[in-house]
N, C-alpha and C positions, 0 to 999 in steps of 0.2 A: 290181735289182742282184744279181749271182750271188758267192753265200759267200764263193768267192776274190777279187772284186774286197772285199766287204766286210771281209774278212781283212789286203788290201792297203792299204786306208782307214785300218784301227785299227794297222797298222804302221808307214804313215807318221805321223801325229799321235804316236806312241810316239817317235819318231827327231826327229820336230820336237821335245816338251816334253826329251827328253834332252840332246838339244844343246844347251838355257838352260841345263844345270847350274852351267858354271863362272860365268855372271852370275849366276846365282842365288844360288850363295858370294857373290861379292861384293858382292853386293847386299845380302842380309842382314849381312857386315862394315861397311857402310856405313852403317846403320841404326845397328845399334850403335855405333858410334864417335861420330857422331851425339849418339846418348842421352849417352857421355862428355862429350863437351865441353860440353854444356849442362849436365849435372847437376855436372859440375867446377865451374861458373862460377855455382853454387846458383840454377839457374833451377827452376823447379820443374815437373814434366811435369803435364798436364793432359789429360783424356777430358771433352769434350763432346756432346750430341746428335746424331745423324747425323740425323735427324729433327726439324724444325722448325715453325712454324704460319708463318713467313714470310719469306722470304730479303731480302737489299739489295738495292731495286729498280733492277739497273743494265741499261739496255739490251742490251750484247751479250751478258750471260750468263743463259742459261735452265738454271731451276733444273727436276727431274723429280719431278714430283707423283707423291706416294706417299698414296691415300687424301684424308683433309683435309687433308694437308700437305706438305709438299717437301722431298727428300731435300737436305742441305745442300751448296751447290756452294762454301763455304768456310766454318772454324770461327767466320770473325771474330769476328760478332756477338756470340756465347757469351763468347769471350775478352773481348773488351772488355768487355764487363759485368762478365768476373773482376778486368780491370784498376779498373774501376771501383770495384771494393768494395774495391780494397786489395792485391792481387796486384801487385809489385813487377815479377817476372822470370819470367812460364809460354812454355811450349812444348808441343805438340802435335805428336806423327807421326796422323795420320790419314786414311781415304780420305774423296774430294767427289766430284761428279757434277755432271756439267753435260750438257745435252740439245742433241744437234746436236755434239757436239765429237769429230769421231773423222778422225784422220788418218796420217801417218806418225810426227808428232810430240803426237798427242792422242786422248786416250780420254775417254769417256763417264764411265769410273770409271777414277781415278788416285790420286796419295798424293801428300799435303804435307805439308812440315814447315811450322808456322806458330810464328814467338815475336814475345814483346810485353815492353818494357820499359821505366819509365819512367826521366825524370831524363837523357833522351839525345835529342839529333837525331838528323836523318837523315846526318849525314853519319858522327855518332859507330858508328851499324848499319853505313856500308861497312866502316868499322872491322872492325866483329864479323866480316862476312860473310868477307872478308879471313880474320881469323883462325879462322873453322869453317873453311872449307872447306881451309885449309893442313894446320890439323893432322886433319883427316880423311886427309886425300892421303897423308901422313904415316903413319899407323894406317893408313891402307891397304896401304903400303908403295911408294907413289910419288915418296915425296918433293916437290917443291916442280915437277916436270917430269912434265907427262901428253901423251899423243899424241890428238888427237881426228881422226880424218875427214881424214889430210892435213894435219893441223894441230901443229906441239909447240908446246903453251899452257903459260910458265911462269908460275906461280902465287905467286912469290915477292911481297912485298908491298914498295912500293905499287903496284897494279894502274889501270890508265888509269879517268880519272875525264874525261867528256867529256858536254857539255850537248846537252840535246835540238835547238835552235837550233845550235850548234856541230858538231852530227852532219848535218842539215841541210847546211848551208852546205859541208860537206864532201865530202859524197857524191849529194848529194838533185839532180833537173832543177827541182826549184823551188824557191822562199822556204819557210819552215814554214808560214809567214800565209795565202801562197794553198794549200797542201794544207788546211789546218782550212778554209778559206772555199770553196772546193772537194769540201770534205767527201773529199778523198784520202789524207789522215794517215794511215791503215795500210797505205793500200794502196802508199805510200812506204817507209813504215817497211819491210816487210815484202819486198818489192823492190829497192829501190836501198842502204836503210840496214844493215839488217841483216846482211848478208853481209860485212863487214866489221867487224863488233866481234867484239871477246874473242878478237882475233886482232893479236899473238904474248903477251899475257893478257891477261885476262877483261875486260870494262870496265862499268863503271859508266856507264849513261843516264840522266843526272838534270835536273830543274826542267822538268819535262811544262808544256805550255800549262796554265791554268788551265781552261781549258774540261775536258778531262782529268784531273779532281784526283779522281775519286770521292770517298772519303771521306778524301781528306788534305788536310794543310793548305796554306795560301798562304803565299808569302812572305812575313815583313813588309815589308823595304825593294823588295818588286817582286813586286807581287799579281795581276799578268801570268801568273804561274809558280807551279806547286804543288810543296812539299817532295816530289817523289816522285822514284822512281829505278828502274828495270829492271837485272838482272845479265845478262851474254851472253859465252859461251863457244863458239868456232869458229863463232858467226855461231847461236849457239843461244839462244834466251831463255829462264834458268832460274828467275828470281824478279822478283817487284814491291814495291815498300815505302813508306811513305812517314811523314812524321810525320802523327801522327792529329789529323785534324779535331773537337777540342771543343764546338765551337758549337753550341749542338740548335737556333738558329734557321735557323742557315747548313745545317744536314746535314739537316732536314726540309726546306727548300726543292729543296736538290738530291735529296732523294728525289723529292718532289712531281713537280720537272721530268721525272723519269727513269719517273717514272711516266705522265705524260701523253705520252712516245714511245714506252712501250711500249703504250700503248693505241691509236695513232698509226697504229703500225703491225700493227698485228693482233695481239699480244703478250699472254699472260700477263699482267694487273695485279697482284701482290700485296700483298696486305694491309700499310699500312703496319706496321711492327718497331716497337710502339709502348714495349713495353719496353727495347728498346736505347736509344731516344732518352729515355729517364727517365735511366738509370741513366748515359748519355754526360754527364749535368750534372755528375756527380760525376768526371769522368775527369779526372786526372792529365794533365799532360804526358808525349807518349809518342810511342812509333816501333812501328812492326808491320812485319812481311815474311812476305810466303806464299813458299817456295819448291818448287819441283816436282821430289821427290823419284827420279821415274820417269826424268826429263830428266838429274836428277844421276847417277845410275846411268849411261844411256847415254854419259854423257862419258867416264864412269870404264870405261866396259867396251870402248869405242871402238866403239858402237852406232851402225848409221844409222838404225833402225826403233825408236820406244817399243816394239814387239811383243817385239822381243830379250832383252825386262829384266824378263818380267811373266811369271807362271806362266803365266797364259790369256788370248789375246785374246778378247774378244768375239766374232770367227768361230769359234774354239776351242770352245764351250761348246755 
């Protein structure tokens, strides 16, 4: 390569990182506001390990080995041990990593906001999320009306509340029952369903098959169905949450099982989290939600690309 082309190289990359400036602003405003409305609402912030001796052994997510241990591809674990001992209301802004995850809408390394509280369902968190994300919009200087992608999502509450079988049934070429038996459930979701929530606002996808509970809990009166819920704005999925599964007979089984597909499949086995499932005896009644802070930016900045909202992509470096 001759000096001028390499002059030409480090000028483009200078013009590309300039022009994130103004998301950059807003990104960091969002953050902060963020931090307001949870420390308003006496949650209390919390720093956990990026670094773990073992992740939750879930099939589609590969955690990246660091040494003897694996960079964390979500804080849960940690947190729930904090709810366990007595932590009422925490929240975490933090970065995870997942291996294999890199797209228009996904990075290897990305930020979540994660919070845990007890004394509440899941339905009482759409609640919450509802009102973070208002008065963020708000503190942003949006008010209650954002534009995404062709899209004005207003955000005023209450926001569409619609079942995973009801989203189905609505949009889907098949039953939910034959995609799970099928083994096509995302590959529905993510095709015919998706494109269509959080459009003209945000909605709420809740009461997953129970095959799909990871670590949340079942229904009582319909153990078909797991307390869980996904957020989507313009057809974007920004968060997952569920009430948290107490059981340590029920949550070492479904680790077990998760375990022997990912050895199944040529996978990663990890050491079962032997300490989370002690300290999960002591857990409280409770709700958690990871949401994906990089995703919340791009709504807010009327982003097509996660690239748009991050100082550096990964080709960047």
């Amino acid at each position: 390569m001759s000096p001028g082309s390499k002059n030409s190289s480090s000028e483009g990359e200078q013009r590309r990182l300039a022009a994130k400036r103004s998301n950059l602003w807003l990104r960091a405003r969002l953050l902060q506001a963020i931090r307001h409305f949870f420390i308003e609402k006496d949650y209390l912030e919390v720093e956990t390990p990026h670094l773990i001796p073992s992740p939750a052994p879930e099939v589609h997510i590969d955690a990246i080995k660091a040494g003897g241990a694996f960079l964390h591809p979500s804080p849960e674990l940690c947190m729930k041990r904090l709810v366990s001992a007595g932590y009422s209301r925490i929240f975490q802004i933090c970065k995870c990593f997942r291996d294999g995850e890199r797209g228009e809408h996904h990075l290897l390394e990305f930020t979540l906001l994660e919070w845990y509280r007890t004394g509440a369902g899941y339905m009482d968190l759409m609640d919450e999320c509802e009102e973070m994300v208002l008065s963020v919009s708000e503190d942003l200087g949006f008010g209650a009306k954002i534009h995404f992608q062709g899209h004005n999502i207003d955000l005023k509450r209450p926001w569409e509340r619609m079942s995973v079988k009801e989203a189905y049934e609505r949009y889907a070429s098949m039953p939910m029952e034959r995609a799970l038996t099928s083994k096509r459930f995302d590959e529905v979701m993510v095709r015919e369903i998706e494109p269509h929530l959080g459009i003209p606002k945000p909605t709420f996808l809740y009461d997953y098959p129970a095959e799909l509970a990871a670590l949340a809990q079942l229904k009582e009166n319909d153990p078909a169905l797991a307390e869980r819920f996904e957020i989507y704005m313009g057809g974007l999925e920004l968060a997952n949450a569920f009430s948290e599964l107490t059981d340590v007979s029920e949550q070492e089984a479904r680790f077990e099982r998760e375990r022997l597909k990912r050895k199944q499949l040529g996978k990663t086995v990890y050491p079962m989290p032997e300490r989370f499932l002690k300290a999960l005896a002591h857990m409280p009644d409770s709700v958690g939600i990871a949401f994906g802070l990089d995703r919340l930016a791009m709504v807010f900045t009327d982003a097509d690309k996660i690239d748009e909202v991050i100082s550096f992509s990964p080709e960047e470096l």
